[in-house]
C-alpha positions in Angstrom: 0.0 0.0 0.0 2.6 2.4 0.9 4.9 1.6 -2.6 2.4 1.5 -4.6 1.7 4.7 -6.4 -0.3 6.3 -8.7 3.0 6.5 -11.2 2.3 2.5 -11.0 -0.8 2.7 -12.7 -3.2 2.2 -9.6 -5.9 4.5 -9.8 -8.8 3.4 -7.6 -11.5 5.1 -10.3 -15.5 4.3 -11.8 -16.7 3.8 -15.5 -18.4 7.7 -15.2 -15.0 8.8 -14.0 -12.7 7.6 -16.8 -15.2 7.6 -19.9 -14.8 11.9 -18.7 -10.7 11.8 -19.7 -10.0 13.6 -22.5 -9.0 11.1 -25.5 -5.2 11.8 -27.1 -4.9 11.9 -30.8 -6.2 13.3 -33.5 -9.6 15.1 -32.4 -12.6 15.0 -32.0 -12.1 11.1 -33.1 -9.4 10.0 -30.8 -10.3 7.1 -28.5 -7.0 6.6 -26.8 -6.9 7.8 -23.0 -5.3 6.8 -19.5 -7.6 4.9 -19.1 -7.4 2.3 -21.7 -3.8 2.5 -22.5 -1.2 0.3 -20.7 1.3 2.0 -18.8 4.8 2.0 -18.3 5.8 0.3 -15.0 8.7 -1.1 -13.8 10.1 -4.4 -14.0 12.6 -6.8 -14.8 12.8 -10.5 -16.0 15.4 -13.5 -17.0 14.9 -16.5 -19.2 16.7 -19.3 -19.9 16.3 -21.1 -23.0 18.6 -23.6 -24.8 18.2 -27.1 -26.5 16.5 -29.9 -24.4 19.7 -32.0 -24.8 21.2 -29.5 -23.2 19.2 -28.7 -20.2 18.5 -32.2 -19.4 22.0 -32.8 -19.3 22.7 -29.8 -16.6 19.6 -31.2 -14.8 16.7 -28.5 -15.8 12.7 -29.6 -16.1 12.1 -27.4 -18.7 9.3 -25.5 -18.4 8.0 -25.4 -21.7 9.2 -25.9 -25.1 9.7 -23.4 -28.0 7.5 -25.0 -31.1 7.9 -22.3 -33.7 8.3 -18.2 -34.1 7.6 -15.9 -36.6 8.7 -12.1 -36.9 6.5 -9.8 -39.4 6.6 -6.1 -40.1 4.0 -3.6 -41.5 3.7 -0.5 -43.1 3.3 2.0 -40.0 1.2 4.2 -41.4 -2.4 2.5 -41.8 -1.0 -1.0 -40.2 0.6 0.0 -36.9 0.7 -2.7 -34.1 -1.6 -4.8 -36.2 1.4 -7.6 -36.0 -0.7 -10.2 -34.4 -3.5 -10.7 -37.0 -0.5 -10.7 -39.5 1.8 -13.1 -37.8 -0.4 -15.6 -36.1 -1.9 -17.3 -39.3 2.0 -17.6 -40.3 3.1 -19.3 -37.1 0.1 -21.4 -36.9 0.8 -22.8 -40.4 4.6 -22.8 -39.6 3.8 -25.1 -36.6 1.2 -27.4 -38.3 -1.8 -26.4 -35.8 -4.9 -24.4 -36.1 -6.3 -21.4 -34.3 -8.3 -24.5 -32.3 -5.6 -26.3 -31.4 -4.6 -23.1 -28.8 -5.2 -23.5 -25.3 -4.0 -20.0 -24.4 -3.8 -16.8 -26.4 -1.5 -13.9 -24.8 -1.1 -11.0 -26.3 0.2 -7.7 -25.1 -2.1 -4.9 -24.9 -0.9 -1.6 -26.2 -4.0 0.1 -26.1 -7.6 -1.2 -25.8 -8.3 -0.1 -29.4 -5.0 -2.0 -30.7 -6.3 -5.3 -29.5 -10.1 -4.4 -30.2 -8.2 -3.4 -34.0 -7.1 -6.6 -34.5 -10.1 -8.9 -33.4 -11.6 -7.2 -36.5 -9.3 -7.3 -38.9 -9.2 -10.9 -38.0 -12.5 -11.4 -38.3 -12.7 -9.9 -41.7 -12.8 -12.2 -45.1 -12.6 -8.0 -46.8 -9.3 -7.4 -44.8 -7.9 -10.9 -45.6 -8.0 -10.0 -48.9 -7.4 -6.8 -49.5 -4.0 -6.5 -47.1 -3.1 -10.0 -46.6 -3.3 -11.9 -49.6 -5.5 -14.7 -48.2 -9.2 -15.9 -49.1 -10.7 -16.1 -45.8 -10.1 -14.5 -42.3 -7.7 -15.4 -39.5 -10.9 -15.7 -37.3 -11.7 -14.6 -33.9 -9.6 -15.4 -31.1 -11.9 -17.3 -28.5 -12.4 -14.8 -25.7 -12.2 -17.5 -23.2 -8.5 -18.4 -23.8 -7.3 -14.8 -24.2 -5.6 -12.7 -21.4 -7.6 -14.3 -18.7 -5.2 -13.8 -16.2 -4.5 -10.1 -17.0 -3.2 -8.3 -20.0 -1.0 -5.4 -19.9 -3.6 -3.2 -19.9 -4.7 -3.9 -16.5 -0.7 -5.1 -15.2 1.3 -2.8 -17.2 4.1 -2.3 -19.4 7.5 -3.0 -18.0 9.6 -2.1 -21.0 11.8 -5.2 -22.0 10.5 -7.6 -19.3 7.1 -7.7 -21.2 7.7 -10.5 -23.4 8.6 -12.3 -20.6 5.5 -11.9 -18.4 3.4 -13.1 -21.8 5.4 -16.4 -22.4 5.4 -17.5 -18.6 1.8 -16.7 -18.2 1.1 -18.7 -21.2 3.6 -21.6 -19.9 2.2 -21.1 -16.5 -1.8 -21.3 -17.5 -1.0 -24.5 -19.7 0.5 -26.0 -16.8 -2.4 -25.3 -14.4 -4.9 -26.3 -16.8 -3.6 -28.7 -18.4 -3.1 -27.2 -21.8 -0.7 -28.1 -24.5 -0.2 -25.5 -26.9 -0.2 -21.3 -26.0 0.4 -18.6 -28.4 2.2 -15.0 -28.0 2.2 -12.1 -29.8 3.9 -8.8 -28.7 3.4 -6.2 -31.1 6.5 -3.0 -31.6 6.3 0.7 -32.4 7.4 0.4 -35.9 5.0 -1.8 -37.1 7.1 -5.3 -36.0 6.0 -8.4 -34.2 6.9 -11.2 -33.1 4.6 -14.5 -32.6 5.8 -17.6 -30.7 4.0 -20.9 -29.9 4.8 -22.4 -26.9 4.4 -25.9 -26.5 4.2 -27.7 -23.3 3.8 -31.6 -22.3 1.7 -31.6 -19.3 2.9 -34.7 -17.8 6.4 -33.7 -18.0 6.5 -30.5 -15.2 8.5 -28.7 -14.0 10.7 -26.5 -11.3 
């Protein structure tokens, strides 16, 4: 209580109270505020990844595996942090699975219209087409299996550590409900992203 500031992001608030900030942006039809933005917090993280050969012969459970990655950039002027509707057909075909083979979707949240940008442009056969070069849609994510424990929206932004905090929360969810397969998208100012699926075997945990 005492550490915790309102630099962290906490601000005890109602829906009346935030729909009143004023939105950033290009006005009057900016829709980006405080409120539904993720903030910058701090934060730190360490992974350690190498070949299973490897850390089964130093002793390490691993905690999950690494299936497949993809990295995909777009034109930052009309396709800005729209990464994950981009990349996660790619690294779905890459890894031979389908959007219902994933147990658990996380994807960071750079704004609330970012994400809410990308469920429709995944859920559109006219976007599919027109900027992807495919016949039919990505299709939309289940809502059940996406950010359930918390997106950075409502945990924050910790600059670098970010990418961190998705994988192990997918790893970790998979683990406690017996999942197999999670998928991770962290989207980059620039018009970058990169994708992973993580793969776990659930009878084979862990630290």
């Amino acid at each position: 209580k005492d550490t915790v500031t309102k630099d962290n992001g906490i601000r005890p608030s109602s829906l009346e109270q935030m729909a009143k900030l004023k939105p950033a942006f290009i006005k009057p039809y900016g829709t980006v505020t405080a409120a539904n933005s993720s903030f910058l917090t701090d934060g730190a993280s360490a992974m350690l990844i190498m070949a299973e050969d490897k850390a089964l012969a130093l002793g390490y459970k691993p905690k999950a595996y690494l299936r497949d990655f993809v990295y995909v950039s777009q034109d930052p002027k009309d396709q800005l942090l729209l990464g994950p509707t981009y990349a996660t057909p790619k690294v779905l075909e890459k890894a031979g699975l389908t959007m219902n083979d994933i147990d658990a979707f996380e994807f960071h949240e750079a704004f609330s219209g970012q994400i809410l940008a990308n469920f429709k442009a995944m859920d559109s056969d006219w976007f599919a087409q027109n900027y992807m070069g495919r016949k039919t849609k990505v299709g939309l994510l289940p809502m059940e299996k996406f950010n359930i424990w918390g997106g950075s929206l409502s945990l924050g932004h910790p600059f670098g550590a970010t990418g961190c905090r998705l994988v192990m929360a997918a790893a970790n969810r998979l683990r406690k409900n017996g999942g197999q397969y999670g998928l991770v998208a962290a989207c980059a100012a620039g018009g970058q992203v990169c994708l992973l699926v993580v793969f776990t075997i659930f009878f084979f945990f862990f630290f």
